[in-house]
C-alpha positions as CSV (number, residue, x, y, z in Angstrom):
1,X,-14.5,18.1,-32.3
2,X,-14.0,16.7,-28.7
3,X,-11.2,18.2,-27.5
4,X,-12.6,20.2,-24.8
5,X,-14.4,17.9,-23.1
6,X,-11.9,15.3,-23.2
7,X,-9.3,18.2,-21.5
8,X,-12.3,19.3,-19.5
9,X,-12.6,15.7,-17.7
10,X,-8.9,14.7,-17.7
11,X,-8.2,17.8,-16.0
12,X,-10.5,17.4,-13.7
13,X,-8.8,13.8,-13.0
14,X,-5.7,15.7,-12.5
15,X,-6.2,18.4,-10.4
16,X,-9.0,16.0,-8.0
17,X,-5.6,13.8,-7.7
18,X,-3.4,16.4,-6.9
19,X,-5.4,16.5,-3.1
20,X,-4.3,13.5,-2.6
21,X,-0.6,13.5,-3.1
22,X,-0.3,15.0,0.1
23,X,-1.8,11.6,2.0
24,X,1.1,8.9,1.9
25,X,-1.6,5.8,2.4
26,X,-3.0,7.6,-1.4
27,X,-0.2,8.9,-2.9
28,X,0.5,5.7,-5.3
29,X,-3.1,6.2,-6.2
30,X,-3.0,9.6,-7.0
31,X,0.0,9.4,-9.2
32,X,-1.7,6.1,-11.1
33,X,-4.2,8.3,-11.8
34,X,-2.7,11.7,-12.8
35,X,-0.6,9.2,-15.0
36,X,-3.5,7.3,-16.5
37,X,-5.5,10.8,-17.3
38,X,-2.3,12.2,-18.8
39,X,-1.8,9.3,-21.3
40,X,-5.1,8.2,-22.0
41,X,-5.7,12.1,-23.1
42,X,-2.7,11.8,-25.1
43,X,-4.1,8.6,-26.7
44,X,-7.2,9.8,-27.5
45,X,-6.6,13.2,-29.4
46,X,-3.0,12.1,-30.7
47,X,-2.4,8.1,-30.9
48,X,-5.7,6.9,-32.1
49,X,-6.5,9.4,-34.8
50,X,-2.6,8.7,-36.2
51,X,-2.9,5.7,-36.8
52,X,-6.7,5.2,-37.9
53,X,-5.1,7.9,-40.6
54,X,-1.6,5.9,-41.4
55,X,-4.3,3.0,-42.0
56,X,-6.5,4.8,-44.1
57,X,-4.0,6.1,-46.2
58,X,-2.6,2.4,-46.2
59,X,-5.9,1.3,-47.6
60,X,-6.2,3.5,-50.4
């Protein structure tokens, strides 16, 4: 599976942004991006594979 890697790279999002909160001109970006790492991780290993399963399970 592709968990790791997908952890692997949204931490690396993360922690890259977390520099940045200190800066007040990049703050807002930093916290777009921790936010948009966060969910689209989320998405990926927990929304997607829900529902491509409710809709398989539909279809049979």
């Amino acid at each position: 599976m592709r968990t790791r890697p997908i952890i692997l790279t949204s931490g690396a999002v993360v922690i890259g942004s977390v520099i940045m909160l200190f800066d007040p001109i990049f703050q807002g970006l930093a916290i777009s991006m921790i936010w948009g790492g966060v969910l689209s991780t989320v998405l990926t290993l927990v929304v997607v594979p829900l529902v491509y399963y409710i809709a398989e399970k539909k279809s049979t």
